[in-house]
N, C-alpha and C positions, 0 to 999 in steps of 0.2 A: 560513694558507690554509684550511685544515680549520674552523675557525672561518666563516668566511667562508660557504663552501657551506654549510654548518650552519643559518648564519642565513639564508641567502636562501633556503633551502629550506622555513623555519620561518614565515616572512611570505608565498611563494608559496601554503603552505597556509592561511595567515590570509586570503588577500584571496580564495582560492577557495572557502574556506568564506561569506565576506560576499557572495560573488555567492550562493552556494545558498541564504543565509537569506531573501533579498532576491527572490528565483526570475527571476535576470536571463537564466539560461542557458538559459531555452526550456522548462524539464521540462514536460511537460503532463502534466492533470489528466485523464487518460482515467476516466470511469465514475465522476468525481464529481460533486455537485453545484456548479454555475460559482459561485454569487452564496457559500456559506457553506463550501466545500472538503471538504464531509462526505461521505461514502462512503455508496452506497445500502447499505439493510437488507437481511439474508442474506437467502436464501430458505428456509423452509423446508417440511417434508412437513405437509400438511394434515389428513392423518390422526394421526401419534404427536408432530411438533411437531420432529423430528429435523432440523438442517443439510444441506441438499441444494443443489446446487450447480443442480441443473437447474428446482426450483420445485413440481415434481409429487410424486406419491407416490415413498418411496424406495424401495430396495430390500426392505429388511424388510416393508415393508407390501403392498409388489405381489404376495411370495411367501406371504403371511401369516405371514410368521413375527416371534416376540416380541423375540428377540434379534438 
């Protein structure tokens, strides 16, 4: 019996992994690109070149500081 559950638990996860490869379940691509599924470039600060989530100068640079 324990067998049994065992396996049909093991193929329930098989065929729900082949729907996610397949992208049958609807996920959507919020904030990527539609035609090649690639993700836009960071933004970053224009001044030191640093990862900034808003696009503008970051923090260090608006206070002037180095670090």
């Amino acid at each position: 019996m324990m067998l049994k559950i065992v396996t049909l638990f093991l193929i329930g996860i098989a065929v729900l992994a082949m729907f996610g490869k397949l992208h049958w379940l609807g996920r959507s691509r919020i904030g990527r690109d539609r035609k090649s599924g690639a993700l836009p470039k960071p933004k970053t600060c224009p001044e030191c070149g640093r990862m900034n989530l808003r696009g503008g100068p970051c923090r260090a640079c608006r206070k002037g500081d180095d670090g």
